[in-house]
Backbone bond lengths (Angstrom), bond angles and torsions (degrees), N, CA, C in turn:
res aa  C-N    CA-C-N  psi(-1)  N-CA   C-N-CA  omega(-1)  CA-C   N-CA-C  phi
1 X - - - 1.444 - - 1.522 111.52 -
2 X 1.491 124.70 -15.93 1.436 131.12 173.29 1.906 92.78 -47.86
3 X 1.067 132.83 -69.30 1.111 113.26 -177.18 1.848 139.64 -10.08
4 X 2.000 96.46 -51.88 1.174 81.98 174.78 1.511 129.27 -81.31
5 X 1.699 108.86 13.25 1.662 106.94 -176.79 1.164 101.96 -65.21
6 X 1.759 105.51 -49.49 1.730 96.99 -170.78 1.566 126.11 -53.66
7 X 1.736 109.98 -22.01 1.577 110.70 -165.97 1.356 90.98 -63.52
8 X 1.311 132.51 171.93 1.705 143.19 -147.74 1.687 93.05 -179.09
9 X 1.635 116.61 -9.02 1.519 114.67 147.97 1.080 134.32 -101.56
10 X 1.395 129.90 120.96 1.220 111.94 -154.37 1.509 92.87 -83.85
11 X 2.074 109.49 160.44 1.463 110.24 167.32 1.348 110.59 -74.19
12 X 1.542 101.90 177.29 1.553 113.07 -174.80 1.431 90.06 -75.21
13 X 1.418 126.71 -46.37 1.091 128.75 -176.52 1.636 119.40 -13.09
14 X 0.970 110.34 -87.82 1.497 149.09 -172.38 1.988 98.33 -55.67
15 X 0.970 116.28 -15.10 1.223 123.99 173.91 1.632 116.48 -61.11
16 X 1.668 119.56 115.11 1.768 108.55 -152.19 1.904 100.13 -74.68
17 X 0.704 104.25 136.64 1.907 116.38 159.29 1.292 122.66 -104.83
18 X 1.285 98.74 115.61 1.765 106.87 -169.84 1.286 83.58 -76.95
19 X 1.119 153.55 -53.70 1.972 133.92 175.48 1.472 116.81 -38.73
20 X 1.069 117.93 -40.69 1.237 110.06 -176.44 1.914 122.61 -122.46
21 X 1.181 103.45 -26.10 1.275 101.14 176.27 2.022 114.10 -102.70
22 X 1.412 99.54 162.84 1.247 113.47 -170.25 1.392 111.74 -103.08
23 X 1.961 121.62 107.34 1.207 115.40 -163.74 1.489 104.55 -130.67
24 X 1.225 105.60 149.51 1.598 117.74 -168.12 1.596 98.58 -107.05
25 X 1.321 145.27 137.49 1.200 135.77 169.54 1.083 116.37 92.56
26 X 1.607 137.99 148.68 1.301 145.05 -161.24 1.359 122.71 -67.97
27 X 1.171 145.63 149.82 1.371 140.83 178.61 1.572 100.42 -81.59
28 X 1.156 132.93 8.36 1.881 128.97 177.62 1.877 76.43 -97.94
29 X 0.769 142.86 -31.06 1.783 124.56 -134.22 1.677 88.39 -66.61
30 X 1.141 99.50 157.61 1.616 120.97 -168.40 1.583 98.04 -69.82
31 X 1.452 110.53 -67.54 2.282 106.00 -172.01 2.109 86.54 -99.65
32 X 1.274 55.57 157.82 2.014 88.53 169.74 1.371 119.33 -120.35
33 X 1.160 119.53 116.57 1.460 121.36 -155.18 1.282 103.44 -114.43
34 X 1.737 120.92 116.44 1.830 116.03 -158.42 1.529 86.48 -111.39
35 X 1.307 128.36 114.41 1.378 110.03 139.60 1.312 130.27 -113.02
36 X 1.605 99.83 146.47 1.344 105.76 176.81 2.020 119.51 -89.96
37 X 1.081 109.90 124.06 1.528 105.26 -158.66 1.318 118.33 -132.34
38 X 1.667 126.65 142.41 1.265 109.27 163.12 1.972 125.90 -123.66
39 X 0.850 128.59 115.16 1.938 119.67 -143.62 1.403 93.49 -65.52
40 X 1.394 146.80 -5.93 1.193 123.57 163.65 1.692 113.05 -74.92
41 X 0.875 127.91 -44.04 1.292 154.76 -170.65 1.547 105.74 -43.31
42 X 1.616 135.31 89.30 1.113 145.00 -167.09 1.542 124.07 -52.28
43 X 1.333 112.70 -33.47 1.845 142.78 166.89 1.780 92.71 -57.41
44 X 1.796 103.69 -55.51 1.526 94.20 -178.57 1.627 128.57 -75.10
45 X 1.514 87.36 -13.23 1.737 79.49 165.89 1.451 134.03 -108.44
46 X 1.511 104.12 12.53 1.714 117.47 149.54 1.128 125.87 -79.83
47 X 1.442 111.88 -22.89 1.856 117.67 175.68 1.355 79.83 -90.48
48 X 1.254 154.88 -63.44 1.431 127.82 -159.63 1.655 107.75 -52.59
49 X 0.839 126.28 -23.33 1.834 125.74 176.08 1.393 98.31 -80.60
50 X 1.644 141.61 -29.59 1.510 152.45 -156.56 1.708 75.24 -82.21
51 X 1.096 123.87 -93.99 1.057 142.22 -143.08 1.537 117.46 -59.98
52 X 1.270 107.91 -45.33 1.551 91.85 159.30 1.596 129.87 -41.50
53 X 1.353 106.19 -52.35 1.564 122.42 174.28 1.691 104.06 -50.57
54 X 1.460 119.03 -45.80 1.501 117.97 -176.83 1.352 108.96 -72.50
55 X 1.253 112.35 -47.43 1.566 104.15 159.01 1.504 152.08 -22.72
56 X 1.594 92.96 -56.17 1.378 117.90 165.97 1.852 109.07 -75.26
57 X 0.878 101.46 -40.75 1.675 106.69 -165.70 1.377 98.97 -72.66
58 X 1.613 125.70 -45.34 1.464 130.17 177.93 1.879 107.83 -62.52
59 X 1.220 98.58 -48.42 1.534 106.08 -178.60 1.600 103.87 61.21
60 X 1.303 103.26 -133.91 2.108 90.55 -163.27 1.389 110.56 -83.59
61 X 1.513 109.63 11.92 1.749 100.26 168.42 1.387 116.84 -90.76
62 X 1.160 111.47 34.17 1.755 129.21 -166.52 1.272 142.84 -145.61
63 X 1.547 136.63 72.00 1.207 114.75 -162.33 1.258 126.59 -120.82
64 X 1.087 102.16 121.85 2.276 106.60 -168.71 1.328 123.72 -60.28
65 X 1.177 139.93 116.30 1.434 145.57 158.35 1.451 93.94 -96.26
66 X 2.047 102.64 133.25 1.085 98.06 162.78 1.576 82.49 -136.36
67 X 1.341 88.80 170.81 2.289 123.24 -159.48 1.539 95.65 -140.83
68 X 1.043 96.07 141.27 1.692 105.92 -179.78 1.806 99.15 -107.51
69 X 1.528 96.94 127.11 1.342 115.97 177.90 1.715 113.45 -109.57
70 X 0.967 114.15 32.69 1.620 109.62 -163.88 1.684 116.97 -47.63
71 X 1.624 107.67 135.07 1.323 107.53 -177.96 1.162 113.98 -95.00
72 X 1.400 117.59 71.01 1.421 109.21 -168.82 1.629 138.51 -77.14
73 X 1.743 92.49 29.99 1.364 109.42 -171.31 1.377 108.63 -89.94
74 X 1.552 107.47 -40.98 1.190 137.41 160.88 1.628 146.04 -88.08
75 X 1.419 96.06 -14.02 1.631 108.85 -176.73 1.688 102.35 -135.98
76 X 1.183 115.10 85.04 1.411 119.19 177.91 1.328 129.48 -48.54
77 X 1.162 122.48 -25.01 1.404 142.54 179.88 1.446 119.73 -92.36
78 X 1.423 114.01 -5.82 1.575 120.22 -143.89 1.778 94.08 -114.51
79 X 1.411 124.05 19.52 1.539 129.17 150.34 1.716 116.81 -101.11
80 X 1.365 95.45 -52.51 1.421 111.81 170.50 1.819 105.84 -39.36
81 X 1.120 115.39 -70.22 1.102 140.69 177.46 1.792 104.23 -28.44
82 X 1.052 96.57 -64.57 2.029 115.86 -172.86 1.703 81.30 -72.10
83 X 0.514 163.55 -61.45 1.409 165.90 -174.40 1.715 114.23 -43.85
84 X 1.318 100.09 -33.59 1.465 98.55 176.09 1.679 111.15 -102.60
85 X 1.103 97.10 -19.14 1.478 108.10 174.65 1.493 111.53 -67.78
86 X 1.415 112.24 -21.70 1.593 117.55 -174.89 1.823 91.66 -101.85
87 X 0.861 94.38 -47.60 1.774 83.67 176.22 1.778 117.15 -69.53
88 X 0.918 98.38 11.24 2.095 118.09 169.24 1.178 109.02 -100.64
89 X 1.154 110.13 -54.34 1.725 132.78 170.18 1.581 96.17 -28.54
90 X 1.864 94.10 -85.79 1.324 103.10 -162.37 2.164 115.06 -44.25
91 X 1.400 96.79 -3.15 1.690 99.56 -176.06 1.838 100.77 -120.25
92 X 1.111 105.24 23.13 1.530 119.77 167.16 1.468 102.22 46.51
93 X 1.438 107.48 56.96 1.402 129.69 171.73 1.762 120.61 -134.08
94 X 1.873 113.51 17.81 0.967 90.89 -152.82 1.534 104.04 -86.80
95 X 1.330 127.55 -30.12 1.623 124.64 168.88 1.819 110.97 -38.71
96 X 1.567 111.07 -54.10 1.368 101.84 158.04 1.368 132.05 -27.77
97 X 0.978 117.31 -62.12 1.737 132.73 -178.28 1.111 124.11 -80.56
98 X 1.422 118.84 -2.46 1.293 140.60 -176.45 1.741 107.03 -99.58
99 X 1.109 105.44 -36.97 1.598 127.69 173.37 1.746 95.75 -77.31
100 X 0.835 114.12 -57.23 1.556 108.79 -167.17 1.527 102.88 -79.12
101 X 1.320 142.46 -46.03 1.247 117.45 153.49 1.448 134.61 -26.51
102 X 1.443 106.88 -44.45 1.438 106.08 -155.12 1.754 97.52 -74.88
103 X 1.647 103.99 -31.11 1.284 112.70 -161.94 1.571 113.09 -58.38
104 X 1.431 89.90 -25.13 1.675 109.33 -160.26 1.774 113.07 -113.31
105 X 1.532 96.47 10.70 1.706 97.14 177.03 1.679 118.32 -28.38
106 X 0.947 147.19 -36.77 1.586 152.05 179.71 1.461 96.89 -64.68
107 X 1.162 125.30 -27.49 1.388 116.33 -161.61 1.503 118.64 -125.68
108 X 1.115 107.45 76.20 1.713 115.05 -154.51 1.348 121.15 -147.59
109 X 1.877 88.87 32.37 2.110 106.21 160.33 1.393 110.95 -76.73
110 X 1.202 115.03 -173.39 1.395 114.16 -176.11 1.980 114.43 -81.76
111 X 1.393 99.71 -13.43 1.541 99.97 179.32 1.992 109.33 -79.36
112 X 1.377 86.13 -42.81 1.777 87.81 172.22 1.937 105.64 -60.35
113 X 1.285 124.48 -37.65 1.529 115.43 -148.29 1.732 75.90 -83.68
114 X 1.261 141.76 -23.53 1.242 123.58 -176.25 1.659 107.14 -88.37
115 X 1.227 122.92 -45.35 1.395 118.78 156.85 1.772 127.26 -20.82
116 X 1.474 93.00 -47.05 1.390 110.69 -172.36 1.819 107.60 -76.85
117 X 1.506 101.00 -36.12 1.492 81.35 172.23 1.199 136.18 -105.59
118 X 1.850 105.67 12.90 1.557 135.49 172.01 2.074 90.14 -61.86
119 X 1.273 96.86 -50.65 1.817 95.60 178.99 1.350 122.21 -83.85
120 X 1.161 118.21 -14.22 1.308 113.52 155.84 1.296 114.66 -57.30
121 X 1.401 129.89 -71.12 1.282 145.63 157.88 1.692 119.50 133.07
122 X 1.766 86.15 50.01 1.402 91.58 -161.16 1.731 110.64 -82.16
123 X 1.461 127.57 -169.12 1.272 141.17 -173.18 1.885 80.50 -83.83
124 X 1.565 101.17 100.28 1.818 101.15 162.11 1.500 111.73 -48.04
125 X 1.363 108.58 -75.53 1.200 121.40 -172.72 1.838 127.78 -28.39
126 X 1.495 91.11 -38.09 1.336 103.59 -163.28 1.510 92.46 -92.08
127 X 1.414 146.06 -34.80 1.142 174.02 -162.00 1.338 99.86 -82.58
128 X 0.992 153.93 -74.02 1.799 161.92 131.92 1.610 103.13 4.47
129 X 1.763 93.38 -75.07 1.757 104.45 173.24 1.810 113.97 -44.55
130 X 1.018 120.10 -41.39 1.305 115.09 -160.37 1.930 110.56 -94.85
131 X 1.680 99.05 -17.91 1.145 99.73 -178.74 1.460 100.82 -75.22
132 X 1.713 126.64 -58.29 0.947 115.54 -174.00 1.460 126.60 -60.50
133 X 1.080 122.18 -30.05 1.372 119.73 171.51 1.720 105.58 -70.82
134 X 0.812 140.19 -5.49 1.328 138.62 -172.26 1.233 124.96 50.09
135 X 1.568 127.71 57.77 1.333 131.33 -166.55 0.906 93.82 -71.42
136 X 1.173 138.51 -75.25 1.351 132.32 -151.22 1.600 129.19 -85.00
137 X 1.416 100.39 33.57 1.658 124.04 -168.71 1.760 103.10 -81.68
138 X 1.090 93.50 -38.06 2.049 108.60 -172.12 1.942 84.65 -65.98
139 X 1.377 113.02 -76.80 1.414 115.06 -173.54 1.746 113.34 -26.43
140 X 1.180 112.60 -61.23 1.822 108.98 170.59 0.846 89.24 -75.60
141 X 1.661 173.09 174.97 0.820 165.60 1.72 1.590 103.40 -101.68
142 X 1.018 148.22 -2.58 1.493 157.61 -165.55 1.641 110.77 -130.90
143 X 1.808 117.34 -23.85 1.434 125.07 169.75 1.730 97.35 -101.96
144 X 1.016 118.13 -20.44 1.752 113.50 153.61 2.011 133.88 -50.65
145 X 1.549 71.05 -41.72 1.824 94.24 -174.63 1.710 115.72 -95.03
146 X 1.585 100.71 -8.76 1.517 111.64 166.91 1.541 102.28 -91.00
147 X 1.361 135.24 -71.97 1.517 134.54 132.19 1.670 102.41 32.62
148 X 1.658 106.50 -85.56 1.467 123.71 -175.16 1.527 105.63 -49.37
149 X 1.407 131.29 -79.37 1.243 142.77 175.01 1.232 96.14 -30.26
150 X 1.098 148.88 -48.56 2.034 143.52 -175.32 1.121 84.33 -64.79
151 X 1.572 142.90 -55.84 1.508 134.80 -154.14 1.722 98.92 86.86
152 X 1.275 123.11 28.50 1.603 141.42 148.93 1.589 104.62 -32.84
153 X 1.431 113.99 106.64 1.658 107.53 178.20 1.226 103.24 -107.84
154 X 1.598 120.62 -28.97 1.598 116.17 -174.51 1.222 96.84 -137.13
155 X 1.051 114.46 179.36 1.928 148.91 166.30 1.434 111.39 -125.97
156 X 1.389 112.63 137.47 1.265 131.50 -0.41 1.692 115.71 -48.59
157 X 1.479 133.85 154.66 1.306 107.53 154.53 1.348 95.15 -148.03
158 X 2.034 114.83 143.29 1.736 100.95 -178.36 0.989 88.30 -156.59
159 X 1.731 103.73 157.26 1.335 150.72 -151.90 1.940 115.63 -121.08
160 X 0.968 95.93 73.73 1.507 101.71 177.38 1.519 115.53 -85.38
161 X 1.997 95.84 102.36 1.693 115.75 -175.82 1.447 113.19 54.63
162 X 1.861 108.45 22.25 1.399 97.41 175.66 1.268 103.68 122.91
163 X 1.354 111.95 -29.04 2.292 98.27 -173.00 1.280 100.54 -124.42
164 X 1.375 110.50 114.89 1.753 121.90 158.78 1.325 98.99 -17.49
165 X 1.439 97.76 138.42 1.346 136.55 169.10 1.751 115.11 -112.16
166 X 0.881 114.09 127.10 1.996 109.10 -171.05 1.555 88.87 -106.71
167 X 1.127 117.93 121.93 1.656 114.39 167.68 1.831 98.81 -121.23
168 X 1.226 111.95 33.59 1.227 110.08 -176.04 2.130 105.77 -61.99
169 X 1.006 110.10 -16.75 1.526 128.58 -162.87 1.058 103.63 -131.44
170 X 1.664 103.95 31.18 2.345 95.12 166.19 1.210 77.06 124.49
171 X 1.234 109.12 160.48 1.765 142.63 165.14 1.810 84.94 -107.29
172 X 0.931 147.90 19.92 1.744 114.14 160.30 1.155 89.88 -90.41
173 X 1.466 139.42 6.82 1.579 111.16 -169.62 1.193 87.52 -93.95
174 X 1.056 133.74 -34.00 2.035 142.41 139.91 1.486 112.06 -2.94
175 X 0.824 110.39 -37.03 2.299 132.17 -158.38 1.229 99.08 -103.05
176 X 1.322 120.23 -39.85 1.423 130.55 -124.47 1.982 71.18 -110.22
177 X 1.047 116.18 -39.35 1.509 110.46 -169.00 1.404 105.26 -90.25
178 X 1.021 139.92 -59.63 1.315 129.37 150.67 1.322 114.81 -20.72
179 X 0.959 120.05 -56.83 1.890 116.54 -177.42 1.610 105.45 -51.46
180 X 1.278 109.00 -67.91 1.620 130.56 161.75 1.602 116.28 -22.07
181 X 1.202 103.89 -40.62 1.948 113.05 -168.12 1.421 97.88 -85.73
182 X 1.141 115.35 -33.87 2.091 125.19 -162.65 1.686 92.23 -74.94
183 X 2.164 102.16 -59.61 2.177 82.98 -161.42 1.571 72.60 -77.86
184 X 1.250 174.62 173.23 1.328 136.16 2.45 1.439 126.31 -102.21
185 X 1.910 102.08 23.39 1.403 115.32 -170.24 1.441 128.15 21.90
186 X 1.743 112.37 39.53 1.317 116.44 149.24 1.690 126.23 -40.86
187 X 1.254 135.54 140.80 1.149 137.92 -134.72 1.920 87.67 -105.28
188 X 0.887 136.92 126.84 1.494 142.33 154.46 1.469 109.17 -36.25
189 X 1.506 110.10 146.51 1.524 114.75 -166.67 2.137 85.20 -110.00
């Protein structure tokens, strides 16, 4: 994946869609921060504690896209999961549920993901309906298959304005690239 540090173009890929992707922060903010993620995934729920803090500290020169990468080879719960997070979404709760997933990684059968949105305080009915039918199965399943096309092997995985970021050795190299993207006024993807 060192390859994509050197690209300095970003893909179309990685490019945020207010139709389809879920973004925190202004569309002026200077870097664009893509992660690819899965809420079972223990790596992903230490950068979810990283990132809040970068969040706040970046403030509006910063704005998060996150994509659900679920490893469902390894984390059984961790589609289901993105699944309810998009069915939160669709009730303009999904940063909510995204926070409460991460908080609650251990607990991510189908009685907890309904628990979780009994406290959210979402439309049950509609929430029940949509889980079982699996609306929103194509949606992770389509930020999975973009994921693939990057050649995405793990999670956490992020994209600062377009060029892989390796935080395999710390999330400051996370900080450290963001810092990097701001003085060299690289252009946001």
């Amino acid at each position: 994946m060192n390859a994509h540090t050197a690209s300095t173009k970003a893909n179309p890929l990685l490019a945020p869609d207010s139709a389809t992707d879920h973004i925190h922060g202004s569309k002026s903010a200077r870097v664009t921060l893509v992660e690819y993620g899965d809420f079972e995934c223990p790596s992903c729920g230490q950068a979810h504690a990283a990132l809040k803090i970068m969040l706040a500290h970046f403030g509006p020169n910063l704005r998060f896209v996150y994509r659900h990468f679920p490893q469902r080879e390894v984390h059984s719960h961790a589609e289901l999961a993105a699944e309810t997070a998009e069915a939160a979404g669709a009730q303009g709760k999904f940063w909510q549920m995204h926070d409460l997933l991460f908080a609650h990684q251990q607990h991510l059968d189908e009685k907890h993901l309904h628990q979780y949105a009994k406290e959210l305080e979402l439309d049950i009915p509609r929430f029940e309906n949509e889980m079982r039918d699996h609306v929103y199965l194509q949606r992770v399943q389509e930020q999975v298959a973009g994921a693939e096309r990057l050649h995405v092997r793990a999670t956490p995985a992020f994209y600062v304005n377009g060029v892989f970021t390796d935080v395999s050795f710390g999330l400051e190299h996370l900080h450290q690239a963001i810092d990097e993207a701001l003085s060299t006024g690289r252009a946001a993807g």
